[in-house]
C-alpha positions, 0 to 999 in steps of 0.5 A, a space after each residue: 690066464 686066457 691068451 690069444 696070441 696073434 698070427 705073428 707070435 712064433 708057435 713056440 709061445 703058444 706051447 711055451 705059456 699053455 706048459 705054464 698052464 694058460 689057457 692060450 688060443 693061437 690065431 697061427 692054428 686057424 683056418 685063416 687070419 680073420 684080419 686085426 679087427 675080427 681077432 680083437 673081437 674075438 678075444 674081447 667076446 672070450 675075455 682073453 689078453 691079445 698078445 702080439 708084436 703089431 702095433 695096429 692093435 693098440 691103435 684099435 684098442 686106444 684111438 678107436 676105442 675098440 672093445 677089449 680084455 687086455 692087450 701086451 705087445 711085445 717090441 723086438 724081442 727074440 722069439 727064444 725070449 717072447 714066452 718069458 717076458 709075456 709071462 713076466 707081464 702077465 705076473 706083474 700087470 694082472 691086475 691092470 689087465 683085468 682092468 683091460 690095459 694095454 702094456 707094451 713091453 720091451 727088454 729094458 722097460 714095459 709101458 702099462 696105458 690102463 683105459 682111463 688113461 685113453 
């Protein structure tokens, strides 16, 4: 799958998901941060999955209705763990992803907001 993981997310992830054989891209090896806006723009114009622990880009992506392919966001979790519960998203919701959902995941439960729920 396409990924783009955010600044915040550990390099390890990127390394960890592009072993799983993604197609991952990681803000953390630009040049700068372009800011939240330019990064969700990015990965809608790509039609890559954002993966993040920011909050602001579900607020982007469901109150501003921002374009884009699929958000998870990832809520307090260990960086050691982060790879792995991206992965078990992106095994279980890629059909909602596909349909551009916005999933937020944490240790006991994952919530999935698809678009026509907006």
């Amino acid at each position: 799958m396409k990924l783009l993981l955010d600044a915040c997310m550990w390099p390890g992830v990127a390394s960890e998901l592009r072993s799983l054989g993604h197609d991952v891209a990681y803000v953390g090896e630009w040049d700068s941060d372009p800011g939240d806006e330019a990064i969700l723009d990015v990965a809608a114009r790509e039609q890559r999955v954002l993966v993040t622990l920011d909050k602001d880009f579900g607020t982007l992506a469901i109150f501003h209705r921002r374009p884009h392919a699929g958000v998870i966001r990832i809520i307090e979790e260990s960086v050691w763990l982060q790879a792995a519960m991206c992965q078990q998203v992106l095994d279980r919701h890629r059909e909602a992803l596909a349909a551009s959902a916005v999933i937020v995941v944490e240790r006991d439960r994952t919530r999935v907001r698809l678009p026509e729920d907006e």
